[in-house]
PyMOL Python script that loads the backbone (N, CA, C, O; Angstrom):
from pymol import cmd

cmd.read_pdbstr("""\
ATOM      1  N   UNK A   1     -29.772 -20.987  36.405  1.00  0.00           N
ATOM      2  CA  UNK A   1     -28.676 -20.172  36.831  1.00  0.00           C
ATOM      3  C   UNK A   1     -27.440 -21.041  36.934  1.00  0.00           C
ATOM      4  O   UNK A   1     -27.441 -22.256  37.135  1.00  0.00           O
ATOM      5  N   UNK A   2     -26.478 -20.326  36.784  1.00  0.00           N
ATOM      6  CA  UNK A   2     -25.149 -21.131  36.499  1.00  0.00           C
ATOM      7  C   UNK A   2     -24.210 -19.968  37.433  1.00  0.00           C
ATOM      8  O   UNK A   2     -24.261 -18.741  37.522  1.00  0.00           O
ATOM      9  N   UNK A   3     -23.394 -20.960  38.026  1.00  0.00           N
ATOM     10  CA  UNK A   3     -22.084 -20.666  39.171  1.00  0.00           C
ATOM     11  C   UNK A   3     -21.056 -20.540  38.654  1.00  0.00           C
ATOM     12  O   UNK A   3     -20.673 -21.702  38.784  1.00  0.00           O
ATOM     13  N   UNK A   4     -19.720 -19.714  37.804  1.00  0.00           N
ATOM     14  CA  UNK A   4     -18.130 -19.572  37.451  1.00  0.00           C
ATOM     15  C   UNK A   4     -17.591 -19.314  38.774  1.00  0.00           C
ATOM     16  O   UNK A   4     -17.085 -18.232  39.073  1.00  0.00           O
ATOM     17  N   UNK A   5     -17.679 -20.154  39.455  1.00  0.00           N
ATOM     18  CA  UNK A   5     -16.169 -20.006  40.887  1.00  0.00           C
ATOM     19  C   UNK A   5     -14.871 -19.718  40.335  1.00  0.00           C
ATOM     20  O   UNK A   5     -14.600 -19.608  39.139  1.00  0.00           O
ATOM     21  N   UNK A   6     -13.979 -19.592  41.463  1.00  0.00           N
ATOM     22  CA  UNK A   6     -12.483 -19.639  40.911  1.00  0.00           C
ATOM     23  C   UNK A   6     -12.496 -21.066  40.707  1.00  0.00           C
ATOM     24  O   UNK A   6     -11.864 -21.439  39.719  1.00  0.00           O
ATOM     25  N   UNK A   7     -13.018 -21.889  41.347  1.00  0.00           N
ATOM     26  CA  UNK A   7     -12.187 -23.656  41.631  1.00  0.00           C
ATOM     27  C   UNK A   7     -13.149 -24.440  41.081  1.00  0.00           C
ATOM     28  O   UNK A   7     -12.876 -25.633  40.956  1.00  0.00           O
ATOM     29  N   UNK A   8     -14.598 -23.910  40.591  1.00  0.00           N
ATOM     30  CA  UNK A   8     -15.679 -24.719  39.769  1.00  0.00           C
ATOM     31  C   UNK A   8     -16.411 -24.031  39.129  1.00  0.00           C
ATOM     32  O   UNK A   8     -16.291 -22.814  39.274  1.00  0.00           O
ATOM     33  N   UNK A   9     -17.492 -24.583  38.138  1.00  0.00           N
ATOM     34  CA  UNK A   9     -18.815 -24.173  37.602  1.00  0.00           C
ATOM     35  C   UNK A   9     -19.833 -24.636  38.682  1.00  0.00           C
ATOM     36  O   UNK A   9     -19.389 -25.183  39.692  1.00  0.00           O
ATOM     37  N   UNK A  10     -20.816 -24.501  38.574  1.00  0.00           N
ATOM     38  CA  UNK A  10     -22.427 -25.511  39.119  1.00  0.00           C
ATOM     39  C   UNK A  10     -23.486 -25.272  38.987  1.00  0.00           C
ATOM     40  O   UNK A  10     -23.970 -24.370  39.671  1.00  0.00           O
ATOM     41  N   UNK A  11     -23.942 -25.680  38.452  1.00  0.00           N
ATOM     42  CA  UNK A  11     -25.535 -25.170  38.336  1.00  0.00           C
ATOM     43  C   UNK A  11     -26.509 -24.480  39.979  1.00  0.00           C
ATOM     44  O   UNK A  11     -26.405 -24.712  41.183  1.00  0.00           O
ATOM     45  N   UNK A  12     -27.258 -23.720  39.264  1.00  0.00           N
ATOM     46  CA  UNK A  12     -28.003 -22.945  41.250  1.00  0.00           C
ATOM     47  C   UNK A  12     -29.120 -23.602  40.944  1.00  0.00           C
ATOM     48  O   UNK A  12     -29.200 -23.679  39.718  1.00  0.00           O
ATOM     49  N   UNK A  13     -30.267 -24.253  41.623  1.00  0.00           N
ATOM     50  CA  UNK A  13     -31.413 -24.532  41.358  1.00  0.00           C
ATOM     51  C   UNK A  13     -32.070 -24.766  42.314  1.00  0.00           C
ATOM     52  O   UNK A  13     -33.265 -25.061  42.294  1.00  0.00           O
ATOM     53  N   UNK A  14     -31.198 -24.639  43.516  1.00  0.00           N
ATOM     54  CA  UNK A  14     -31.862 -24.618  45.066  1.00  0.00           C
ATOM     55  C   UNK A  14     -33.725 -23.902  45.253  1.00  0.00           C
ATOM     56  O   UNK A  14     -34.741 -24.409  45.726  1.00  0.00           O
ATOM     57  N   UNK A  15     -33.359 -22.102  44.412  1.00  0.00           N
ATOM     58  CA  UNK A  15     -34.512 -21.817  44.205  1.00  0.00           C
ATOM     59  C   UNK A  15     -35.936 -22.725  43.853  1.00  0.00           C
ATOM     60  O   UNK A  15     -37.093 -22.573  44.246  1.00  0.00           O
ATOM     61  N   UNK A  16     -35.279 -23.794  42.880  1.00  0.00           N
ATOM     62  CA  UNK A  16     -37.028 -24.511  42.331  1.00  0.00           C
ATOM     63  C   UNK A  16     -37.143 -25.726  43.273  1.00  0.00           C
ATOM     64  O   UNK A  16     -38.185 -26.378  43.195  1.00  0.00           O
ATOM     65  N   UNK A  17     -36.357 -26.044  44.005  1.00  0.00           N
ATOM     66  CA  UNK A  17     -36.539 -27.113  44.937  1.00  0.00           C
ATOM     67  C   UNK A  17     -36.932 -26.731  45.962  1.00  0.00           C
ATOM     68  O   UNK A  17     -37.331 -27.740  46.544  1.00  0.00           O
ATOM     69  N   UNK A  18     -37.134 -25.566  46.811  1.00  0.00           N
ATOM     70  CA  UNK A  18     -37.129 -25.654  47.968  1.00  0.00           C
ATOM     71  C   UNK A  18     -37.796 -24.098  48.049  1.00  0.00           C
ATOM     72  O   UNK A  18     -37.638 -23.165  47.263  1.00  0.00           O
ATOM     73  N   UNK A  19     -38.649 -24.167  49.366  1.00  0.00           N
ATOM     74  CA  UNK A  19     -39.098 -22.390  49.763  1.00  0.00           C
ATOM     75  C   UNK A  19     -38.241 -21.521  50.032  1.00  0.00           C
ATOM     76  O   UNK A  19     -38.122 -21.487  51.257  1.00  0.00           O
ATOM     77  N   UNK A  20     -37.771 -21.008  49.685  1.00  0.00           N
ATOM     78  CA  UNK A  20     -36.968 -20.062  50.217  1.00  0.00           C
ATOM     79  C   UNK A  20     -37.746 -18.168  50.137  1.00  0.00           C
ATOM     80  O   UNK A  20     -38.777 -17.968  49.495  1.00  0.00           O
ATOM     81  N   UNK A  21     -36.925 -16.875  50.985  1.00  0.00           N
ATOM     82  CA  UNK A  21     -38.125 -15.960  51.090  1.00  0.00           C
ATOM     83  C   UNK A  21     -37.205 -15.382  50.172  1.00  0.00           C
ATOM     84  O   UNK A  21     -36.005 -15.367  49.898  1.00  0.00           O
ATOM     85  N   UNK A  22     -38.793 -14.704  49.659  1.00  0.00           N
ATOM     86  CA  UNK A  22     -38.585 -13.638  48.276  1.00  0.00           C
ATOM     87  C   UNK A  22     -39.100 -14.379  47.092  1.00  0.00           C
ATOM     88  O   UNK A  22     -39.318 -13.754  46.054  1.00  0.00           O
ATOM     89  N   UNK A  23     -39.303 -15.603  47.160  1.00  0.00           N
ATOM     90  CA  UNK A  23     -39.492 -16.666  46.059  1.00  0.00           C
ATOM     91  C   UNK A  23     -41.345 -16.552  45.888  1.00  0.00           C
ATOM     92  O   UNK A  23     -42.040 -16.489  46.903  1.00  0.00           O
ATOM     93  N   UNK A  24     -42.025 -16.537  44.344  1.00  0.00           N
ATOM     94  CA  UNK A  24     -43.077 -16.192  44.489  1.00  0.00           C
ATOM     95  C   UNK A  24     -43.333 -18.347  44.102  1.00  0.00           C
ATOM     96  O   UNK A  24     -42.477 -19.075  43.600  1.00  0.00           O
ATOM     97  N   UNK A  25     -44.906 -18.815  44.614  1.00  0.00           N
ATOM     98  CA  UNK A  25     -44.685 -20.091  44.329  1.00  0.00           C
ATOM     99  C   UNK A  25     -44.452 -20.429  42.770  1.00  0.00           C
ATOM    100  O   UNK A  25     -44.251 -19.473  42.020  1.00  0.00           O
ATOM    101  N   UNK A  26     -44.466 -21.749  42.235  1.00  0.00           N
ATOM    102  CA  UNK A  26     -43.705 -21.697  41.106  1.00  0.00           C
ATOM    103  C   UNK A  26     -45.550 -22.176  40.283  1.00  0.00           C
ATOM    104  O   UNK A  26     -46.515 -22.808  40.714  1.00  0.00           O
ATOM    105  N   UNK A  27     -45.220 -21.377  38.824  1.00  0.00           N
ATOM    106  CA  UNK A  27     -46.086 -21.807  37.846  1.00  0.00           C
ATOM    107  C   UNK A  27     -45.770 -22.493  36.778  1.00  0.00           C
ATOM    108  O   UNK A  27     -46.572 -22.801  35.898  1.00  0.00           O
ATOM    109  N   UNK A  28     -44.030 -22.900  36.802  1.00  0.00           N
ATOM    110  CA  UNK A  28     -43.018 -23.775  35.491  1.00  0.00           C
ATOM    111  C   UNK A  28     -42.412 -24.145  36.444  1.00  0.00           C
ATOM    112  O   UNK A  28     -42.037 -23.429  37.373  1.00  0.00           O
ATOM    113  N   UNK A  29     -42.239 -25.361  36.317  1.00  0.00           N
ATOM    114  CA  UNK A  29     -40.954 -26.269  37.437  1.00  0.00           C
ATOM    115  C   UNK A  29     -39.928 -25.700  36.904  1.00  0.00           C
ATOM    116  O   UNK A  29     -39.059 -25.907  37.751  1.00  0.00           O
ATOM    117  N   UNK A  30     -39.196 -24.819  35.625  1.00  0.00           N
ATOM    118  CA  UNK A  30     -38.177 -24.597  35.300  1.00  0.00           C
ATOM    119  C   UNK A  30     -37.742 -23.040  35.785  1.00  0.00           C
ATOM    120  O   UNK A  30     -36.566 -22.695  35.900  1.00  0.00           O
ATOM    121  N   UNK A  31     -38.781 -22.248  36.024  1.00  0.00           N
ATOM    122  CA  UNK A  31     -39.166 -21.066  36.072  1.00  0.00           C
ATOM    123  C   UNK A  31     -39.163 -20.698  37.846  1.00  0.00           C
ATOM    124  O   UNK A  31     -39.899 -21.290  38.635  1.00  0.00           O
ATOM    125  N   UNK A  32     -38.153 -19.580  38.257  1.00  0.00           N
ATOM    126  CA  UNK A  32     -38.732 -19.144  39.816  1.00  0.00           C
ATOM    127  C   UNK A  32     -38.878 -17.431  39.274  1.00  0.00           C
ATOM    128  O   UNK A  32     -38.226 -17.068  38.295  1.00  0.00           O
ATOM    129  N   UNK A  33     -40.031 -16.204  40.209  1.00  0.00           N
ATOM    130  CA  UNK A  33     -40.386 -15.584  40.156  1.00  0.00           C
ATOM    131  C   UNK A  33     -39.982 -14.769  41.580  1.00  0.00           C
ATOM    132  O   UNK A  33     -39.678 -15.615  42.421  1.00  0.00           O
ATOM    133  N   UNK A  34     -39.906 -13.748  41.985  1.00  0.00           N
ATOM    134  CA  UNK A  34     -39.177 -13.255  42.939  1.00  0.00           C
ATOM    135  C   UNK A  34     -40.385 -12.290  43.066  1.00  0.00           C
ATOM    136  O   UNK A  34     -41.214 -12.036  42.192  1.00  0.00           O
ATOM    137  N   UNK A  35     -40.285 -11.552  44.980  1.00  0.00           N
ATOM    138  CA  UNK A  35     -41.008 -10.460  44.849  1.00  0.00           C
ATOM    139  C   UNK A  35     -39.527  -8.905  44.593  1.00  0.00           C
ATOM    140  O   UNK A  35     -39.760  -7.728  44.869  1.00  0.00           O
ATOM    141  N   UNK A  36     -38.637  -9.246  44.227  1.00  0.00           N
ATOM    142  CA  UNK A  36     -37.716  -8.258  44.170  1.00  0.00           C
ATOM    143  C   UNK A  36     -36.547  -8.192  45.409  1.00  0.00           C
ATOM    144  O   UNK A  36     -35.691  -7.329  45.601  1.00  0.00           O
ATOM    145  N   UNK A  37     -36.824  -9.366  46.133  1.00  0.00           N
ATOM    146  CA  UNK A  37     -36.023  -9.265  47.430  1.00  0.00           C
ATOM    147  C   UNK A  37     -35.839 -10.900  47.657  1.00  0.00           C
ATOM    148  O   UNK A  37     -36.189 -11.445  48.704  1.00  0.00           O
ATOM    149  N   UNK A  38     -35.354 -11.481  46.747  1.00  0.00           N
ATOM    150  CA  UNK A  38     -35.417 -12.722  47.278  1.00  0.00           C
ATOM    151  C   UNK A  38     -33.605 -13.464  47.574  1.00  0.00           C
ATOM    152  O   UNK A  38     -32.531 -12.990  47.202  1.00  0.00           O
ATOM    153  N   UNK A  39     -33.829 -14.509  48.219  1.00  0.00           N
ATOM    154  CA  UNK A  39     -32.810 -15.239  49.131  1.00  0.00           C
ATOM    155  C   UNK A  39     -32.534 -16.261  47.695  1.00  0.00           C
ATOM    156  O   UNK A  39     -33.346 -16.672  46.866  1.00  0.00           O
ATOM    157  N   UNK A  40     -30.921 -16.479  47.809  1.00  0.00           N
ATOM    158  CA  UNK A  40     -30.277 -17.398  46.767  1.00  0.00           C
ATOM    159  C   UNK A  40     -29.122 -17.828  47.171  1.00  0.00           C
ATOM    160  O   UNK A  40     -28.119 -17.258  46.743  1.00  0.00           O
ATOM    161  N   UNK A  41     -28.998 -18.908  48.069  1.00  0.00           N
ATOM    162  CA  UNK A  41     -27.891 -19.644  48.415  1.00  0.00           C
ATOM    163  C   UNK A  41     -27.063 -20.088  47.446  1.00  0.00           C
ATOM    164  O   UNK A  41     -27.622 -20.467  46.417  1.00  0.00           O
ATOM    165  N   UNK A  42     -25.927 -20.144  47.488  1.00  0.00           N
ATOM    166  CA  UNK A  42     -24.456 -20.117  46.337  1.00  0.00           C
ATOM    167  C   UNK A  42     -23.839 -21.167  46.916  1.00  0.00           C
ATOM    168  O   UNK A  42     -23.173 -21.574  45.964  1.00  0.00           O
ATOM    169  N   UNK A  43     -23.600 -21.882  47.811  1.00  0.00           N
ATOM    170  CA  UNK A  43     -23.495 -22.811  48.405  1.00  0.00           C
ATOM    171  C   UNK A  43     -21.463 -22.549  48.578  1.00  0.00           C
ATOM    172  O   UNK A  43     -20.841 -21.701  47.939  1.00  0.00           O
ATOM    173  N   UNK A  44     -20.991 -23.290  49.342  1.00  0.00           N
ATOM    174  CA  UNK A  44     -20.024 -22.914  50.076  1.00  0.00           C
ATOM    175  C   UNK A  44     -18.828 -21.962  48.686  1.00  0.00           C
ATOM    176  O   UNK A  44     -18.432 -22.385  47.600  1.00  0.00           O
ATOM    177  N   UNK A  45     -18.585 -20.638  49.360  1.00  0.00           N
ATOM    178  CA  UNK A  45     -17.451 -20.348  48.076  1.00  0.00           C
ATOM    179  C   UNK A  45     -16.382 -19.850  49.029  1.00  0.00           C
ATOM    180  O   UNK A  45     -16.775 -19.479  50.135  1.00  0.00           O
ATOM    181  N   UNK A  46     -15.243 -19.797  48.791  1.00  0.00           N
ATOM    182  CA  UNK A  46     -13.908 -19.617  48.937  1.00  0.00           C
ATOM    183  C   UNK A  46     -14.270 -18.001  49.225  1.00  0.00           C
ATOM    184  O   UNK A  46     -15.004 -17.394  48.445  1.00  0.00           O
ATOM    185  N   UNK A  47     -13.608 -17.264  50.584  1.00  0.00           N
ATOM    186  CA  UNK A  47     -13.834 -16.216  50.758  1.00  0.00           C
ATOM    187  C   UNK A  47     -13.159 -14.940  49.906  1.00  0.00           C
ATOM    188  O   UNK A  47     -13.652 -13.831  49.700  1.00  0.00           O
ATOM    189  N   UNK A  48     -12.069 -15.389  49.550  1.00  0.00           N
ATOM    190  CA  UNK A  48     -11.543 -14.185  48.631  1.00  0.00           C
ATOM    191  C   UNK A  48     -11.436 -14.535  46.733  1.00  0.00           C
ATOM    192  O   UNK A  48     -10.845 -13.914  45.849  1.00  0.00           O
ATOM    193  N   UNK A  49     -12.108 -15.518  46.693  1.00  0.00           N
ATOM    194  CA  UNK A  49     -12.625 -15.816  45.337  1.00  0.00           C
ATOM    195  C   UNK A  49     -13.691 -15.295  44.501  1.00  0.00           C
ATOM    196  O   UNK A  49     -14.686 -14.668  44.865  1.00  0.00           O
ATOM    197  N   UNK A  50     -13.287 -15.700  43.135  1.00  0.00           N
ATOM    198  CA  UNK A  50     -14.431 -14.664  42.148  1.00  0.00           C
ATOM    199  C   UNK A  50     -15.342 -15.353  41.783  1.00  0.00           C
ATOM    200  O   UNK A  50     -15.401 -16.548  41.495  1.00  0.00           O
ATOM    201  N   UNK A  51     -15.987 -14.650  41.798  1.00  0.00           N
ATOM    202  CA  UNK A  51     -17.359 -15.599  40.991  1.00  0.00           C
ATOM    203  C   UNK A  51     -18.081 -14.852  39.905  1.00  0.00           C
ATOM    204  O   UNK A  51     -17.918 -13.634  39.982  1.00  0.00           O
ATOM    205  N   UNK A  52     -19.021 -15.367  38.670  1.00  0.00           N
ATOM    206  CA  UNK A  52     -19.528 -14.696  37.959  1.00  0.00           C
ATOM    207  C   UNK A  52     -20.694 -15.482  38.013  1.00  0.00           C
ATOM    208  O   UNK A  52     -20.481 -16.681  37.837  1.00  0.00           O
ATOM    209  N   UNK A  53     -22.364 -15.017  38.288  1.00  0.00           N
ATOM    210  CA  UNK A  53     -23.100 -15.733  38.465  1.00  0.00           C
ATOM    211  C   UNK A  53     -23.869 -15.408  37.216  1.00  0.00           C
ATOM    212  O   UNK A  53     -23.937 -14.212  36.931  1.00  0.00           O
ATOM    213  N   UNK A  54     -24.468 -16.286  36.412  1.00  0.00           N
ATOM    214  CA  UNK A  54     -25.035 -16.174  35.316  1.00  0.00           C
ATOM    215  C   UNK A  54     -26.816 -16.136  35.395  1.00  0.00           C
ATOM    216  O   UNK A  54     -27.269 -16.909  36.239  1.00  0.00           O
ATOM    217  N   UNK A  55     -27.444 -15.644  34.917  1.00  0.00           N
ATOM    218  CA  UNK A  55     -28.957 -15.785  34.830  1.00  0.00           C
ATOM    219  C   UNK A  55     -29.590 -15.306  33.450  1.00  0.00           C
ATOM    220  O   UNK A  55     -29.113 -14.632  32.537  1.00  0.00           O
ATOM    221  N   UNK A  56     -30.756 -15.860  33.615  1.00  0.00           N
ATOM    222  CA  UNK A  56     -31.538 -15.572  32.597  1.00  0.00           C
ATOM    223  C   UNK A  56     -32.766 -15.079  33.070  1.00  0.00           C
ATOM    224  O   UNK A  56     -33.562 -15.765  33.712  1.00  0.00           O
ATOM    225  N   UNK A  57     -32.964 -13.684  32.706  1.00  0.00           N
ATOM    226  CA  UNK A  57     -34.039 -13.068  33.070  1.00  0.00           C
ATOM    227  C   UNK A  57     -35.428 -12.786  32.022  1.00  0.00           C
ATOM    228  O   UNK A  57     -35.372 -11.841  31.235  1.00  0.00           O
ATOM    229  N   UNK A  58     -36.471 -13.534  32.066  1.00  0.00           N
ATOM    230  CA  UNK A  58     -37.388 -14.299  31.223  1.00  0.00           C
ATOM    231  C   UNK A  58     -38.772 -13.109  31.461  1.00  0.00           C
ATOM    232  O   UNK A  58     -39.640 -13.098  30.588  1.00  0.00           O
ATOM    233  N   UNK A  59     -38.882 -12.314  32.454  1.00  0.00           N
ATOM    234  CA  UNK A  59     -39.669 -11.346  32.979  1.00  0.00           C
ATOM    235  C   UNK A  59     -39.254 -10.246  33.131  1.00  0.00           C
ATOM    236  O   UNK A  59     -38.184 -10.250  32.524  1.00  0.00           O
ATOM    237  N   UNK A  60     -39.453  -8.970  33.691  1.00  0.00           N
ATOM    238  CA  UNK A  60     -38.984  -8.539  34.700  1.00  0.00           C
ATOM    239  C   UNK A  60     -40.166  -7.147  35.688  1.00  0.00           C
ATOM    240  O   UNK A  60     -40.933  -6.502  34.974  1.00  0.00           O
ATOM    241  N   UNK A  61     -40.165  -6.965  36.657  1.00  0.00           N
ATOM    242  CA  UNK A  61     -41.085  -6.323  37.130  1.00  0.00           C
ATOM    243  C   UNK A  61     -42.352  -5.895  36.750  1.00  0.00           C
ATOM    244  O   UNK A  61     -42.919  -6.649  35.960  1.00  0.00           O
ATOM    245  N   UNK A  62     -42.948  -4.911  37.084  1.00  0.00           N
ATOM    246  CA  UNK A  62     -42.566  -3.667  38.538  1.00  0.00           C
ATOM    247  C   UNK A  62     -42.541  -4.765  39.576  1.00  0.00           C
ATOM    248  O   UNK A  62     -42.992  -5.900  39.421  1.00  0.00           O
ATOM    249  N   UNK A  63     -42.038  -4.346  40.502  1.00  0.00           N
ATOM    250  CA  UNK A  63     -42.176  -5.116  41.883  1.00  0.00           C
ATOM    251  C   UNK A  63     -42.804  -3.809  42.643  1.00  0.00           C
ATOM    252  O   UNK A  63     -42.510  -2.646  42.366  1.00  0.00           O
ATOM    253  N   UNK A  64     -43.750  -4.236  43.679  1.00  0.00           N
ATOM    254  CA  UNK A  64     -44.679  -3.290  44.656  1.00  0.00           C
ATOM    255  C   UNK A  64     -44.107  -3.641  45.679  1.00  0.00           C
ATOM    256  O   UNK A  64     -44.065  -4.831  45.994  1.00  0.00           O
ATOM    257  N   UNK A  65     -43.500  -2.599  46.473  1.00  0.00           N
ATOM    258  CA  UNK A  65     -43.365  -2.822  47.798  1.00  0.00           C
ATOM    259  C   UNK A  65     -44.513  -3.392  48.506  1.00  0.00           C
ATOM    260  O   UNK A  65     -45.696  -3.128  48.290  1.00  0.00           O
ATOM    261  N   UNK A  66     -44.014  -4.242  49.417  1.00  0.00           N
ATOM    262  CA  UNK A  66     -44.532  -4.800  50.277  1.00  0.00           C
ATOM    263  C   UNK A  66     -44.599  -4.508  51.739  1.00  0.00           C
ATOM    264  O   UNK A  66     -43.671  -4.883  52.455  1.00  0.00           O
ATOM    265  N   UNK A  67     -46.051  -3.598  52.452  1.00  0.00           N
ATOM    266  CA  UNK A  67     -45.926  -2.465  53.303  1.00  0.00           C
ATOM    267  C   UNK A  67     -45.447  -3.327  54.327  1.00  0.00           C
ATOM    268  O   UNK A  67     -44.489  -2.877  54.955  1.00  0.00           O
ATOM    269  N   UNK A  68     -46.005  -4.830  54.773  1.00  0.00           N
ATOM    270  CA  UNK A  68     -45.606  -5.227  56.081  1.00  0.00           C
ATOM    271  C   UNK A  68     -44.472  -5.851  56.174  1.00  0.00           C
ATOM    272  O   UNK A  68     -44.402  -6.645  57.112  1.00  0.00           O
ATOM    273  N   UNK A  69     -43.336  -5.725  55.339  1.00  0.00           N
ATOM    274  CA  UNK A  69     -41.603  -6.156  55.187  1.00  0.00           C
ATOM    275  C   UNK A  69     -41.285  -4.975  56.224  1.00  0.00           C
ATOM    276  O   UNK A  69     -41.843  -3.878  56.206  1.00  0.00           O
ATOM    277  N   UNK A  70     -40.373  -5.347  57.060  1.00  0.00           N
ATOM    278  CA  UNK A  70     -39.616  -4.025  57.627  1.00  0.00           C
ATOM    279  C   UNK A  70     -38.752  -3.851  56.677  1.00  0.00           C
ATOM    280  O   UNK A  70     -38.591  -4.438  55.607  1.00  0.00           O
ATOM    281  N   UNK A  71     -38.043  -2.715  57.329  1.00  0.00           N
ATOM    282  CA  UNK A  71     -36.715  -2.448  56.427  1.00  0.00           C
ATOM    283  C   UNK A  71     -35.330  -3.133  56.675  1.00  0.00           C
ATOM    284  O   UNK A  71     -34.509  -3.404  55.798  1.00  0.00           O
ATOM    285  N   UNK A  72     -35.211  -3.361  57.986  1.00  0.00           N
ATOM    286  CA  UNK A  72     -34.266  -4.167  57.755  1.00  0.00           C
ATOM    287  C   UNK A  72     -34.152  -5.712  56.987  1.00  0.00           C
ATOM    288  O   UNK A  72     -33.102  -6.199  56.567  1.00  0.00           O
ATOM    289  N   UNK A  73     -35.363  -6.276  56.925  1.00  0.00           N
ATOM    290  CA  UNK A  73     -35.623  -7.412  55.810  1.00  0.00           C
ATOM    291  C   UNK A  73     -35.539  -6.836  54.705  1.00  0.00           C
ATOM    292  O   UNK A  73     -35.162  -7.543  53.771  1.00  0.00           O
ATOM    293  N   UNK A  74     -35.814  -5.563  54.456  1.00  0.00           N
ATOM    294  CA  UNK A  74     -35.588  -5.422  52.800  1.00  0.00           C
ATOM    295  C   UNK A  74     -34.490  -4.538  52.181  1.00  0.00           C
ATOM    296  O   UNK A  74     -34.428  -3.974  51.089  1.00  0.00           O
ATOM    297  N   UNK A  75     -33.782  -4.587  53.054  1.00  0.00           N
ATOM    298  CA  UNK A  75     -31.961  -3.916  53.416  1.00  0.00           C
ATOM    299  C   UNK A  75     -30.943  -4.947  53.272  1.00  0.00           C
ATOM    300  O   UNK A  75     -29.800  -4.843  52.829  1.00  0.00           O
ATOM    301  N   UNK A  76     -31.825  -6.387  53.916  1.00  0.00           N
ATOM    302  CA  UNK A  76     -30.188  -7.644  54.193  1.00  0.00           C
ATOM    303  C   UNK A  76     -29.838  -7.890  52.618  1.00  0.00           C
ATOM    304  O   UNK A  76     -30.529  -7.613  51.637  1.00  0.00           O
ATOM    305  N   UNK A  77     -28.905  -8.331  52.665  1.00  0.00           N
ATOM    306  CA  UNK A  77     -27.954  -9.209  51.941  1.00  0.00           C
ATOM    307  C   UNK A  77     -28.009 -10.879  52.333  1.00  0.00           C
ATOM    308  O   UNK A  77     -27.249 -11.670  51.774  1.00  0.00           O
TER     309      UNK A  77
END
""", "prot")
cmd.dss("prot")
cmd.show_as("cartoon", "prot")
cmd.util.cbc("prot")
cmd.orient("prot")
């Protein structure tokens, strides 16, 4: 994943380094898998700035709800 800020580019890769929730564990060190609700830190951006976040989507679903998530965990931002 790739970051277009107003004031930079940067690569995102926080996902393959580190646990974060929503993240399924990894089966490609290059590769992260989501249950459909997952967390992706962007790391500090300028509050009234644009961004265009780039990805490459290599899969994609179904995703199954997950009965014991409340809803407000599967509501946040």
């Amino acid at each position: 994943m790739k970051l277009w800020d107003s004031r930079e580019s940067r690569v995102i890769d926080t996902h393959l380094n580190t646990d974060l929730p929503g993240w399924h564990q990894r089966e490609h060190p290059d590769l992260g898998r989501t249950n459909g609700s997952a967390t992706l830190p962007l790391g500090y951006r300028e509050p009234t700035g644009n961004g265009v976040l780039c990805i490459q989507i290599v899969n994609a679903g179904p995703y199954l709800l997950d009965t014991n998530e409340t809803a407000a965990q599967a509501l946040s931002a």
